[in-house]
C-alpha positions as CSV (number, residue, x, y, z in Angstrom):
1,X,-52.4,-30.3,-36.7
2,X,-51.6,-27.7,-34.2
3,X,-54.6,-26.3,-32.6
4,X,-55.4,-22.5,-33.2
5,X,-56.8,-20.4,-30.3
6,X,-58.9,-17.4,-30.4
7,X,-59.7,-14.9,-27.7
8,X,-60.7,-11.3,-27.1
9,X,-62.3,-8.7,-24.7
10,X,-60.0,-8.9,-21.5
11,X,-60.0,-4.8,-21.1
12,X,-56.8,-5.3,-19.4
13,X,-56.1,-2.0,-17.2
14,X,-59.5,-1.0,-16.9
15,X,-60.6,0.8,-13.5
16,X,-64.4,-1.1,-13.4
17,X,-62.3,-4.6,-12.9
18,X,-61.4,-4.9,-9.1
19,X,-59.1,-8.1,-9.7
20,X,-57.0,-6.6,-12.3
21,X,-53.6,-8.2,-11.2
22,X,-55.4,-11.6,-11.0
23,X,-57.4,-11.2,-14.2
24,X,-53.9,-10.6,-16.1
25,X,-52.4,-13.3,-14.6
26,X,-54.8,-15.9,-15.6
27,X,-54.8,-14.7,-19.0
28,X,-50.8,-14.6,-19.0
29,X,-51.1,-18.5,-17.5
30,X,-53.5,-19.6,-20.2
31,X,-51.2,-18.2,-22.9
32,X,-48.4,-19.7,-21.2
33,X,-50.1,-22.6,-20.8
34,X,-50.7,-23.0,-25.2
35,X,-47.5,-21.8,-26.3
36,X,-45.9,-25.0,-27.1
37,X,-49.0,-26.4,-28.9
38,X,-49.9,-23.7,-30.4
39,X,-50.3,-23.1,-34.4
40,X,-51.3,-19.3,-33.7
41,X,-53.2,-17.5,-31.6
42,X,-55.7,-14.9,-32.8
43,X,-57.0,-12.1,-30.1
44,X,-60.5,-10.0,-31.5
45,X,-59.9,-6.8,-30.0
46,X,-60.5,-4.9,-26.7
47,X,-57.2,-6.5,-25.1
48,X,-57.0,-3.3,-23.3
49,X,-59.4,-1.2,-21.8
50,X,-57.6,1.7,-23.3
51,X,-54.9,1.9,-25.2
52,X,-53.5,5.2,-26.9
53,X,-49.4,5.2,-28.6
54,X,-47.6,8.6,-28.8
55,X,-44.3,8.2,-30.5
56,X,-42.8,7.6,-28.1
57,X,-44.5,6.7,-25.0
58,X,-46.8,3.8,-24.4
59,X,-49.0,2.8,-22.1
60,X,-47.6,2.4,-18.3
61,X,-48.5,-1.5,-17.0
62,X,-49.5,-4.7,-18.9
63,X,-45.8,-5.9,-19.0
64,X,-46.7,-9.6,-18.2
65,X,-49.0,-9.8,-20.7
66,X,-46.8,-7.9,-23.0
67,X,-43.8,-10.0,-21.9
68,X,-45.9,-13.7,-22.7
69,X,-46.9,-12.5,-26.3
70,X,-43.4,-11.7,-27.0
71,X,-42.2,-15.1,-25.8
72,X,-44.7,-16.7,-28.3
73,X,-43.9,-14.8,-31.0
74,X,-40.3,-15.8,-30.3
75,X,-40.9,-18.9,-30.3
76,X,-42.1,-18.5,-33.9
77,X,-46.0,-19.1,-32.7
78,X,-48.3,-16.3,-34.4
79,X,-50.4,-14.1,-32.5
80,X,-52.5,-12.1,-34.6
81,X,-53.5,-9.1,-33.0
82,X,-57.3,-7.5,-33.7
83,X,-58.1,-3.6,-32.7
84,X,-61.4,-3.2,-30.8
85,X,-63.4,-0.3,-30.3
86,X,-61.5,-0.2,-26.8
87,X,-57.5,-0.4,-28.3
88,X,-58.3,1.5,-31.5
89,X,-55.4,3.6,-31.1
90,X,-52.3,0.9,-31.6
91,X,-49.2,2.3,-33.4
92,X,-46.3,0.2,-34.3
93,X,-44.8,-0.9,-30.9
94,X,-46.9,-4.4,-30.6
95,X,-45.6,-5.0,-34.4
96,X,-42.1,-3.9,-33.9
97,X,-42.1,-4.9,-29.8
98,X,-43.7,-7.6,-29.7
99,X,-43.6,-9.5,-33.2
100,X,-47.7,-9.4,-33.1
101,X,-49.2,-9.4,-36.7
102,X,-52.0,-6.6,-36.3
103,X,-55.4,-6.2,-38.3
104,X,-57.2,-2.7,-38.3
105,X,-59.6,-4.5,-40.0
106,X,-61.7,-7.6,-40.1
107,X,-60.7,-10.7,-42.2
108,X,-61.4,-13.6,-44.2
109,X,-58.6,-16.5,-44.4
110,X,-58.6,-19.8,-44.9
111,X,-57.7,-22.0,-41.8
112,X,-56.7,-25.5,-42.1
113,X,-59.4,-26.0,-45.3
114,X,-61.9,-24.1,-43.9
115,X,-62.7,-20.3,-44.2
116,X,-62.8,-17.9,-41.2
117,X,-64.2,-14.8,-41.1
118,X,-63.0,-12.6,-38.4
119,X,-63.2,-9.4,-36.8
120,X,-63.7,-7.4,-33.4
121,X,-67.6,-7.0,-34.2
122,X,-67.9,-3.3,-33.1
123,X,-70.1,-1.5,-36.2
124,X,-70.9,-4.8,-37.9
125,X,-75.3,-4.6,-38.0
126,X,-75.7,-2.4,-35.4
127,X,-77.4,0.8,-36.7
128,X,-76.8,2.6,-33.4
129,X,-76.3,6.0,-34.9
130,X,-74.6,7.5,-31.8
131,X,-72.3,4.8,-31.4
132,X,-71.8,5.2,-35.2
133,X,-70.8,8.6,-34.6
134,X,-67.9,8.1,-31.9
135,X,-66.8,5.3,-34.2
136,X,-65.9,7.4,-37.3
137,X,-64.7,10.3,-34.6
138,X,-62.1,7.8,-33.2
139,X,-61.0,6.4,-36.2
140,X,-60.5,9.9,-37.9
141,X,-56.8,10.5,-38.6
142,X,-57.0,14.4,-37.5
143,X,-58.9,13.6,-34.1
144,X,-56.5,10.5,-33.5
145,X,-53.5,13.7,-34.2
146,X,-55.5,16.4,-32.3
147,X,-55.3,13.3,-28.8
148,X,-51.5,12.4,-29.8
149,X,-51.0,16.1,-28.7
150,X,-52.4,16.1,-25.2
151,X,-50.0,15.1,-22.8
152,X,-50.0,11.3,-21.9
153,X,-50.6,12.0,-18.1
154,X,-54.0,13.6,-19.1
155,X,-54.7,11.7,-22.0
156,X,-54.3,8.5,-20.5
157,X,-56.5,9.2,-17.5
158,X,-59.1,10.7,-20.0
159,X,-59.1,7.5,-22.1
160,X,-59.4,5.0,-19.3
161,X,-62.1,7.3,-17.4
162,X,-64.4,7.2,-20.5
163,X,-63.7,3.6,-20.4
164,X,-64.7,2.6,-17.1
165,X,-67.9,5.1,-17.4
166,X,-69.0,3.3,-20.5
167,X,-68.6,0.3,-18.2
168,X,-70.5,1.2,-15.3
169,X,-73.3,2.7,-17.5
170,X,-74.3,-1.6,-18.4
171,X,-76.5,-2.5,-15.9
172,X,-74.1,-4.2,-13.0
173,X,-71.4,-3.5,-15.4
174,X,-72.0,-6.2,-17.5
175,X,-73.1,-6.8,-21.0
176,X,-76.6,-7.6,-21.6
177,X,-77.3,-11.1,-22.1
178,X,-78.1,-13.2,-25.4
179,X,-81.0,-11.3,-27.2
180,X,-82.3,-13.7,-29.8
181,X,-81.0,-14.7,-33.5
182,X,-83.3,-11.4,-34.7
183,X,-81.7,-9.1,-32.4
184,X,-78.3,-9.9,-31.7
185,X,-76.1,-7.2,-34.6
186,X,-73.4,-9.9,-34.8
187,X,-75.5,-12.9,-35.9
188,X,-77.8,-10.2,-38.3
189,X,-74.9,-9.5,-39.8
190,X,-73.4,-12.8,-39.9
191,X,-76.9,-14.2,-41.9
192,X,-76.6,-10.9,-44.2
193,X,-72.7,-11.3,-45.3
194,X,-73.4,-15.3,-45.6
195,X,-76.0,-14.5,-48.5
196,X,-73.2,-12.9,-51.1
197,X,-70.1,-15.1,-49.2
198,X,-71.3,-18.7,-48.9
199,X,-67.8,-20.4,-48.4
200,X,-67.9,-18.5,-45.2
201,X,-67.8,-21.5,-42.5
202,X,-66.9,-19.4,-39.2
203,X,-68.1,-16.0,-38.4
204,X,-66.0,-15.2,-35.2
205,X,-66.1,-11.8,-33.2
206,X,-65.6,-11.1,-29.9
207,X,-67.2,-7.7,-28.8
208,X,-70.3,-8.7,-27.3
209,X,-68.9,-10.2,-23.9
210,X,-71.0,-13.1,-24.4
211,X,-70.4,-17.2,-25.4
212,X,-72.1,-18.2,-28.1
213,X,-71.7,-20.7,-30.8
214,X,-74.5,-21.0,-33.5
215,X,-75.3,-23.1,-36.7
216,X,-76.1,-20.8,-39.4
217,X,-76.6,-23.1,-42.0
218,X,-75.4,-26.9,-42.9
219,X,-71.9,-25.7,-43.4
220,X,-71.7,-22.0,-41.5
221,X,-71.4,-21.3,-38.1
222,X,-71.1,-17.9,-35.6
223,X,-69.1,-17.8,-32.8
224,X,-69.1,-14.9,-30.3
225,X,-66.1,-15.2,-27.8
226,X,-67.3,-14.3,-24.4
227,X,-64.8,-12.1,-22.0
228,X,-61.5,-12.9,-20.0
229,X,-63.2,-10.4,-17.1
230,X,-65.8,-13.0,-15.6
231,X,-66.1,-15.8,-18.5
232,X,-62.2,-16.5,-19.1
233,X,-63.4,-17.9,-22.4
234,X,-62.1,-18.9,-25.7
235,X,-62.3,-20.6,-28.8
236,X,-60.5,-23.7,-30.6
237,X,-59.9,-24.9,-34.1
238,X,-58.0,-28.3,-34.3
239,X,-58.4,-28.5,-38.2
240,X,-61.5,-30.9,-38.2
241,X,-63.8,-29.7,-34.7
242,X,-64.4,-25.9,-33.3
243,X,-65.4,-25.6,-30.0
244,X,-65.4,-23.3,-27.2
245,X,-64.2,-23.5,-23.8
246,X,-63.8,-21.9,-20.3
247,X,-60.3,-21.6,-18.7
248,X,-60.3,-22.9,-15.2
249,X,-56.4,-22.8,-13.5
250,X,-55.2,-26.2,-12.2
251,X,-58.3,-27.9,-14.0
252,X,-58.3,-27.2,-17.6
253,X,-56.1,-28.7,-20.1
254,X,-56.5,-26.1,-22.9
């Protein structure tokens, strides 16, 4: 069976990574490095630090990364594409552009036998109200109209300013780290949906910026994704093992 991949959180084009060239190369040498072994390739959100569409401008940069998606798709390799709470604001250029199928939403499918649960993770158990708040405000069709009509040069800079500040606020600009099965939203939620779902056998998000993989019960695990900003990790489902690993150049075989 050809393997599947899954990645997210690389926040390409955002102003708190200093190695931003380098970062998107390794990510466009990874998926390079897969494309003619694999089955399909399934990013969780926050791809880009910021990403707004008008109709018909998008986003200056990213063309590497942009360029090695196409080629798999081409190739006739899918590359299912997840919004984050980062990239919210995709139109229809990765679909029509770039042959990406793309999920606003999370999703249940069966892989290979098994059933997969997946999604970006932003929202899912965390009662945060603020963060709540901005959620519903940037998925509101009139607020997401009311941006469209600010000019790119301004709305652009806005967007990836917010970004980076939301960044810099973590302490050293990273994520905290694991918190504990009864405080980590993502696995809360996981145990909650698993009650009324119990086919579920993978849970996988990305949003958390940290690697984890967790038995849940006999037949249910969670998998959080890590980052390709520090962690370069990722996640692998050859049809009969799931595992996780780090990509190194010139020493891992993905």
């Amino acid at each position: 069976m050809e393997p599947i991949y899954f990645l997210s959180d690389a926040h390409l084009g955002s102003r708190a990574i200093p190695h931003a060239r380098t970062q998107e190369r390794r990510l466009v040498n990874f998926l390079d490095s897969i494309k003619h072994k694999a089955g399909a390739v399934y990013m969780l959100g926050d791809m880009f630090d910021f990403w707004h569409e008008y109709k018909l401008v998008v986003p200056k940069g990213y063309t590497r990364f942009l360029g090695k998606i196409s080629e798999l798709t081409d190739m006739g390799v899918e590359v299912h594409f997840f919004i984050g709470n980062h990239d919210l604001w995709v139109g229809d250029y990765l679909e029509k552009e770039c042959g990406v199928i793309l999920h606003r939403e999370g999703v249940v499918t069966e892989l290979y036998g098994k059933t997969f649960y997946l999604a970006h993770g932003d929202g899912l158990g965390d009662n945060d109200w603020k963060f709540k708040w901005l959620r519903r405000l940037f998925h509101n069709k009139l607020c997401q109209r009311l941006f469209a009509s600010v000019h790119p040069r301004w709305g652009m800079d806005f967007g990836l300013a917010w970004a980076k500040h939301s960044r810099l606020k973590r302490k050293d600009g990273v994520e905290p780290p694991y918190m504990g099965e009864d405080k980590e939203h993502l696995i809360i939620y996981a145990k909650d949906y698993l009650k009324s779902h119990p086919d579920i056998n993978y849970f996988v998000f990305g949003h958390r910026h940290i690697e984890l993989d967790l038995m849940l019960s006999r037949t249910a695990r969670v998998a959080i994704l890590g980052d390709w900003i520090s962690l370069f990790s990722y996640a692998v489902f050859d049809g009969e093992h799931f595992f996780m690993e780090q990509y190194i150049e010139g020493e891992t075989e993905p």
